[in-house]
Each structure stands twice: as structure tokens, then as C-alpha cells.
C-alpha positions in Angstrom: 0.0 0.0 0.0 1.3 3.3 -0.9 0.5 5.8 2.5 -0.1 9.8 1.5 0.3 12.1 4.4 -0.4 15.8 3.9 -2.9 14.1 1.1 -5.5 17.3 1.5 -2.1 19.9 -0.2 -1.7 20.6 -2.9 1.5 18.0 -3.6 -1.1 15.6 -2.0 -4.6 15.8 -3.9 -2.6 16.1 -6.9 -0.5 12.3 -6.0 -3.7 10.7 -4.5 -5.2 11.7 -7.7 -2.7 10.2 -9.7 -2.6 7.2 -7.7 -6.1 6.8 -7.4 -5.9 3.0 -9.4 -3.6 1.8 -7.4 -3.4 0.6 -3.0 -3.4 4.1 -1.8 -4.1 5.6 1.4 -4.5 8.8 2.2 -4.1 10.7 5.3 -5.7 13.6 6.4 -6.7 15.6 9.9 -10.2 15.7 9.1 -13.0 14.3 7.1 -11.8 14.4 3.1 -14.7 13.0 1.0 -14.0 15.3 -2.0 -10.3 12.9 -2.6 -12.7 10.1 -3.9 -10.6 7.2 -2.6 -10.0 6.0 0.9 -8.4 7.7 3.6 -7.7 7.6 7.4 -7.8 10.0 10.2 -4.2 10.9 11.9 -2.2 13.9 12.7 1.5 14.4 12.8 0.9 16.4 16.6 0.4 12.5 17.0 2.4 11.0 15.5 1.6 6.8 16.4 -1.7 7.4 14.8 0.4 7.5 11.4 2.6 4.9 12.5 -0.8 2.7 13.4 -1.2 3.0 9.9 1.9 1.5 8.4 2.7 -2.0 7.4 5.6 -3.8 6.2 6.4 -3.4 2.6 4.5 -0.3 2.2 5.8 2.9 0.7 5.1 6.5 2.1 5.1 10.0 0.9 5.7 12.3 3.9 4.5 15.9 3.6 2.6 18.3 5.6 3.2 22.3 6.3 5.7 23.7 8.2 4.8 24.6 11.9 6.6 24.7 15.5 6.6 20.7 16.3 7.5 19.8 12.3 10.8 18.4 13.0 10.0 16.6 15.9 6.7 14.8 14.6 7.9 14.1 11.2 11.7 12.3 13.0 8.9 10.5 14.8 7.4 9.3 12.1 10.6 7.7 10.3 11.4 6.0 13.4 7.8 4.3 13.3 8.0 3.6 9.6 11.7 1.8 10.3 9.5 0.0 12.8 6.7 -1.1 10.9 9.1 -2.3 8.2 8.1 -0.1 5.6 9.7 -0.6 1.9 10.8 2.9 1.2 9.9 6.6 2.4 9.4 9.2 -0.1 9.9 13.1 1.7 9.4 16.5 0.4 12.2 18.9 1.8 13.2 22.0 0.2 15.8 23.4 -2.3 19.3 24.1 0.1 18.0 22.0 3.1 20.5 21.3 5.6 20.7 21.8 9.5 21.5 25.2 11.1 20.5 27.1 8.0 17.9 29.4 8.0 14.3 29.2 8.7 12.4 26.2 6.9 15.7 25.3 5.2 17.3 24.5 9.0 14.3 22.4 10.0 14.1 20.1 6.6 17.8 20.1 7.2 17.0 18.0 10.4 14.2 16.0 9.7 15.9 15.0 6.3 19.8 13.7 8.2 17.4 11.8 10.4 15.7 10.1 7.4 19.3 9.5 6.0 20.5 7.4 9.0 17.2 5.8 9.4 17.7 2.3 7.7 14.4 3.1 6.1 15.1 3.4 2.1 14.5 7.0 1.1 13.8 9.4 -1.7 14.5 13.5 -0.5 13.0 15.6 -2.6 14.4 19.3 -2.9 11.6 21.2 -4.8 12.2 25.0 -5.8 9.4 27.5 -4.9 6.0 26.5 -5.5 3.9 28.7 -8.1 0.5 27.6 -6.1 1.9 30.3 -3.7 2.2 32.7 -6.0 -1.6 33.7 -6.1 -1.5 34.7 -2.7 1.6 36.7 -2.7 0.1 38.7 -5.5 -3.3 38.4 -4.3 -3.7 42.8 -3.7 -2.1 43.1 -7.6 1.7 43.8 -5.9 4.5 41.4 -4.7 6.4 42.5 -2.1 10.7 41.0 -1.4 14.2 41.5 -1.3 15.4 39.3 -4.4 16.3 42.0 -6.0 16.7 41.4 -10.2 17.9 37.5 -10.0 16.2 35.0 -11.6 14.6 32.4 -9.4 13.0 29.0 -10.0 9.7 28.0 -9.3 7.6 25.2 -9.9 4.0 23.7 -9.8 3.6 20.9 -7.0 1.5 18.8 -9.6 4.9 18.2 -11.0 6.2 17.1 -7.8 3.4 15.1 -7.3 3.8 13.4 -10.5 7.8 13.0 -9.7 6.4 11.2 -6.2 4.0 9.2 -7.9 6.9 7.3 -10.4 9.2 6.9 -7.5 6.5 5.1 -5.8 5.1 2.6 -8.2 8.5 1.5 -9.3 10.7 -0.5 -7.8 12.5 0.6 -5.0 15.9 2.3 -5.9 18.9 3.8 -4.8 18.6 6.4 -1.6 19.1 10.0 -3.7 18.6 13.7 -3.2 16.2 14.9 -6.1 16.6 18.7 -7.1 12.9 19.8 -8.3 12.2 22.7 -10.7 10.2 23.9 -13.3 11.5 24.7 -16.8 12.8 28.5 -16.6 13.9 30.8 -13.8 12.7 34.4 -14.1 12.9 37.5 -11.9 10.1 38.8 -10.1 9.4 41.8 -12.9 9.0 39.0 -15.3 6.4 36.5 -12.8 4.7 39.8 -12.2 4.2 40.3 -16.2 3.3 36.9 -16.6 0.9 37.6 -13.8 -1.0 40.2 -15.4 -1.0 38.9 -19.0 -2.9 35.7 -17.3 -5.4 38.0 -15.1 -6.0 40.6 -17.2 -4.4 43.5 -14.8 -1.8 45.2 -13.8 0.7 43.2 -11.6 3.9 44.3 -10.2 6.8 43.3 -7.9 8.6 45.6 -5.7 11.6 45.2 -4.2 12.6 46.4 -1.0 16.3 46.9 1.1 16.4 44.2 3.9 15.3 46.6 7.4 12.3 47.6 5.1 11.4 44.0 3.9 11.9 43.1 7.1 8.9 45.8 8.5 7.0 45.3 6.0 6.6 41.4 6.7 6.2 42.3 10.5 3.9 45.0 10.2 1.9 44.0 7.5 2.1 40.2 7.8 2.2 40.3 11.1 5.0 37.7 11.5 7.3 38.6 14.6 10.2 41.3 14.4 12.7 38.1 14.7 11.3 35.8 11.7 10.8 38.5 9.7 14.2 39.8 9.6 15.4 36.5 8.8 13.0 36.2 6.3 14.1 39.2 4.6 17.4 37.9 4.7 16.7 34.6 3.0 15.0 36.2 0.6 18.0 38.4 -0.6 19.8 35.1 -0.5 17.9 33.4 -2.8 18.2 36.3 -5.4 20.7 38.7 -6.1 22.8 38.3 -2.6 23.0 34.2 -3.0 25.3 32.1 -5.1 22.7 31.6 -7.5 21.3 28.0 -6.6 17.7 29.0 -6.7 18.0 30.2 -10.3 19.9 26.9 -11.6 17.6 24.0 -14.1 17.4 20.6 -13.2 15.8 18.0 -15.9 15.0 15.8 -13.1 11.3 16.2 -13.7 11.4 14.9 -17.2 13.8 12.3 -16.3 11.5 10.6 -13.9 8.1 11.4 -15.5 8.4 11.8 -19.2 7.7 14.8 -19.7 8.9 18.6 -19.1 7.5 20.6 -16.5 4.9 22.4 -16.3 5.7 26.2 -17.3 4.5 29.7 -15.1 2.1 30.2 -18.6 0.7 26.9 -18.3 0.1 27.0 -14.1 -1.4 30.6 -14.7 -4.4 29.7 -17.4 -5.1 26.2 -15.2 -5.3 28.3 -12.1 -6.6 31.9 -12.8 -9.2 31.5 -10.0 -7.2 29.4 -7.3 -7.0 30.1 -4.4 -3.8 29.2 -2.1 -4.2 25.5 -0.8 -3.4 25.8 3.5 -1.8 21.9 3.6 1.3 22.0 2.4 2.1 25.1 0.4 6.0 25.6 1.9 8.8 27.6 0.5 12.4 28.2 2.1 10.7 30.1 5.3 
């Protein structure tokens, strides 16, 4: 059986979906009728009532949103998959993961060293921003950061679905870190004209020095004075400050599926009416 956690996400629906003729189970908090397959009840702030759910030889996707007890529940987890003898563990980290770095990037970091020495066969996969959050950070017509004019990647999380869904109806393979992106890196003037071409009005990005970022996040976000600064600060190093990482093209999306990924053009005219999903929509922060 193939267990989904974070199944009500975007990554999620999209893999259920795409599983949904093969032993899948997904995993939600709530009640989840509209997936149109079968799923169970369990929450990573309990983390034995996913483990309950695992048998030997199954595979599992682990996913859900970051929050304050992420690295904890989801360590807990892999230990209880080890234990239940499960055939393989497919994760979804982020681009630059590793401990000690900043923000979400520190706590993937963690959970995904623990999956490494876990015994369990794994598959970590390193996705670049995701373009379902994109509607919500241009949601008032303007995007707000500190990237400055450097291209960044981003890239829909049905193609990351579709990238989980191959690893886990083939046969298990070798443990690998999987870099995840779409197929062109632009700078924030040019997602903001793509924007507006797709909605029919203006849309612009503006970029702002670090200590104004950095307010702007706090005060109009409200996220607190310490976040947001670093924030700010990852922002600038994904663009113009950084070394350039978030802007470089993998083809690991065609390698695995078949097919290229999904373009900003293409995820705008699908989604011109979306709204942001709140299950696993994650970037760097």
C-alpha cells in the first residue's frame, strides 16, 4: 500500500489523484470526502496514529506544512515507519535543506539527516518555490521582497506530485537527493508580467532593502520582528545576494516522469481563479 500524508495539499490531492488506481491511502486531519478514494484520520501532533497506519512493505510519501513541532513529529514518524518495516519513504524537503540554515531550510535540514540514517530506504525531494503560492503573494495586484533582479526558480507541486508518484510505483531504488524545478527561472518583474497577461491587470513586484522588507513582513504580515528579519534575509539570498542555486535548471522532472514541467504560462491559465491551498504550500521560510 502506498500511504499519502499531507494528502489534502496541494502535492497531495494532486498524487492521491494520480494514484487513485492503485493501494493508496490517504491521510488527512479531518474528514476528506471530496479525494474520492479512501483515507484515514491521523495527525502528525500524534504521531503513532500515522505509525498505526503502516505496514511492512508499504511505501510513504511524507509531507505536511511547516509549523513549530514539524521536525520533531515528522523524525517520529521515520522511526515508526523503520519500525513497521516499511519498503521505502518518499519526503518532500526544500531546495538548500541542511541543519542550522535558516528558517524552513534548517528544519528540513534536520528531519531529512534523520531520514538518512534511518535504515528506512528514502527518496528526499528538494523542490524550488512552488507557483501555487504565488496567487497569494500577488493576491492585492503587488508582490512585495528582497530578491532583488535575480532570476529564481519555481515550480507547480503537480509536477512534484507526478515525480512522487513514479518513484513510488516502481521498484525501490537507490537512496538520492532529487533537485525539483520547473523549466525557466525568471525574476520577479518578469512572474509579475506573466501575472497580469494571465489576469488581465496590472501586476507588479517591488523590491525592497532588507530593514524595510523586514517591516514590512512584520507589520503587515504580522510575522514577529525576529522571523521576519530573517525572512528578509533569506529572501536576498535566494536572489541577487546568494550564489545563484535557486535560479539553476534541473531536468529531473522529465527524467523521472516523461515529460517537461509544467511552465508559469501553463500553471497561470489552469489556475486563474485558485485560491492558495493551506496543507502543504511551503517555500524556504
Amino acid at each position: 500500500m502506498i500511504v499519502v500524508t499531507g494528502a489534502t495539499g496541494s502535492i497531495g490531492r494532486a498524487l492521491v489523484r494520480r494514484l487513485r488506481e492503485r493501494d493508496v491511502l490517504a491521510v488527512v486531519r479531518r474528514p476528506a470526502e471530496d479525494l474520492g478514494g479512501p483515507y484515514a484520520l491521523a495527525d502528525f501532533d500524534r504521531p503513532e496514529t500515522i505509525g498505526a497506519l503502516l505496514s511492512p512493505g508499504d511505501r510513504l510519501f511524507l509531507n505536511s506544512s511547516l509549523w513549530p513541532g514539524f521536525a520533531d513529529a515528522h523524525r517520529a514518524v521515520i522511526d515508526l515507519a523503520a519500525q513497521a518495516g516499511v519498503a521505502q519513504i518518499v519526503a518532500v524537503s526544500v531546495r538548500d535543506a541542511a541543519p542550522g540554515a535558516r528558517l524552513g531550510m534548517g528544519v528540513h535540514g534536520r528531519v531529512d539527516a534523520h531520514l538518512r540514517k534511518s535504515g528506512v530506504p528514502w527518496t528526499i525531494l528538494q523542490p524550488s518555490g512552488f507557483m501555487q503560492n504565488l496567487p497569494r503573494d500577488f493576491q492585492d495586484g503587488t508582490m512585495y521582497g528582497s530578491y532583488g533582479s535575480a532570476p529564481i526558480n519555481y515550480i507547480d507541486a503537480r509536477d512534484i506530485a507526478e515525480v512522487a508518484a513514479a518513484l513510488l510505483t516502481a521498484p525501490v531504488g537507490p537512496d538520492r537527493d532529487l533537485v525539483l524545478t520547473g523549466p525557466e527561472s525568471l525574476s520577479h518583474d518578469r512572474v509579475a508580467e506573466e501575472i497580469g497577461k494571465a489576469l488581465g491587470r496590472p501586476a507588479r513586484y517591488v523590491n525592497l532593502p532588507l530593514p524595510e522588507m523586514a517591516a514590512h513582513l512584520e507589520e503587515r504580515q504580522g510575522i514577529p520582528q525576529a522571523h521576519a528579519a530573517e525572512l528578509a534575509a533569506l529572501m536576498a539570498e535566494m536572489g541577487e545576494r546568494g550564489d545563484g542555486s535557486w535560479a539553476e535548471i534541473t531536468t529531473t522532472v522529465e527524467d523521472l516522469t516523461g515529460r517537461p514541467p509544467r511552465s508559469l504560462s501553463t500553471f497561470l491559465a489552469d489556475h486563474k481563479t485558485d485560491k492558495t491551498d493551506e496543507a502543504d504550500h511551503k517555500s524556504a521560510g
